[in-house]
C-alpha positions, -999 to +999 in steps of 0.1 A: -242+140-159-226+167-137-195+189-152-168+182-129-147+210-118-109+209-129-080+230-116-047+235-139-014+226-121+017+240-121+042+226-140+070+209-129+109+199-140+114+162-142+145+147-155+147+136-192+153+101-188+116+095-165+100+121-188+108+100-222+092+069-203+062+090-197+060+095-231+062+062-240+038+051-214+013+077-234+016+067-262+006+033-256-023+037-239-028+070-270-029+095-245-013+129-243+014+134-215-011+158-196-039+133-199-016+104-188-003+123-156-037+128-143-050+090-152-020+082-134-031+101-099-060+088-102-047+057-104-027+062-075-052+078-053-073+044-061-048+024-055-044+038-019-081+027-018-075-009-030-042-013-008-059+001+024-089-024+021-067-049+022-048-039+049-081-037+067-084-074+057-053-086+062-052-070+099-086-087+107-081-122+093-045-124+107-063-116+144-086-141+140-054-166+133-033-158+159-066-163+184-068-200+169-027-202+164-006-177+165+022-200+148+003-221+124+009-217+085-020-198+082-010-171+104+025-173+089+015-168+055-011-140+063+017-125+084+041-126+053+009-109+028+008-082+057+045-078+055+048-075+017+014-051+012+030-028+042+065-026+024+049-021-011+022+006+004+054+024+011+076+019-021+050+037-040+031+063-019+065+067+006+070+065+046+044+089+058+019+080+039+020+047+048+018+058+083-013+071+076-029+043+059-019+021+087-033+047+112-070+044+095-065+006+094-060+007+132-094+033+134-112+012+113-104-024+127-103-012+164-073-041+161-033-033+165-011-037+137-001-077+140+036-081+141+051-095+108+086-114+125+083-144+109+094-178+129+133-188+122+138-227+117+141-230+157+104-219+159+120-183+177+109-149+162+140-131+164+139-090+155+110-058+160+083-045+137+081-010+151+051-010+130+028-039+153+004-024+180 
């Protein structure tokens, strides 16, 4: 096996309160707080993996629904798993990140971003998802 190559980062304040969870999120999976901040970027960093396959997914199969019917359940309900994995992308990696993963989900599909508007009980969508195109 190859050595892999590590660099030492800087440190960095954090406020008590989010270091003690840390801590206790070390301790349970028996790691040291250094060891458990780098597991937890590379969870992160694979997590924008997971989340933008999905998004490639979502995009493609929700096309393929609105071709067939653009108002059936179907396309409702993939329309509302779009709308939760876009809002969740950018809870936990922030706004411009998620404008990048939805840029290489546009690349990679060659499809616009499907509007999320839901239909209201009179069958309308009422609103703007700056994010469709």
């Amino acid at each position: 096996m190859e050595k892999q190559q590590l660099t030492e980062v800087v440190s960095f304040r954090i406020s008590p309160q989010l270091l003690a969870r840390l801590d206790k999120l070390a301790k349970s999976e028996m790691r040291s707080r250094g060891n458990m901040i780098m597991a937890q970027l590379n969870r992160s960093m694979a997590g924008i993996d997971i989340v933008t396959r999905r998004l490639e997914w979502l995009v493609s199969t929700l096309h393929e629904e609105e071709q067939r019917n653009p108002d059936s359940p179907q396309a409702e309900y993939w329309r509302g798993a779009l709308h939760d994995t876009k809002w969740l992308l950018r809870v936990f990696c922030g706004q411009q990140v998620g404008e990048e993963v939805l840029a290489r989900v546009r690349q990679k599909t060659r499809l616009p971003m499907p509007h999320v508007v839901g239909l209201d009980h009179d069958g309308n969508r009422y609103g703007f998802d700056s994010d469709a195109g």
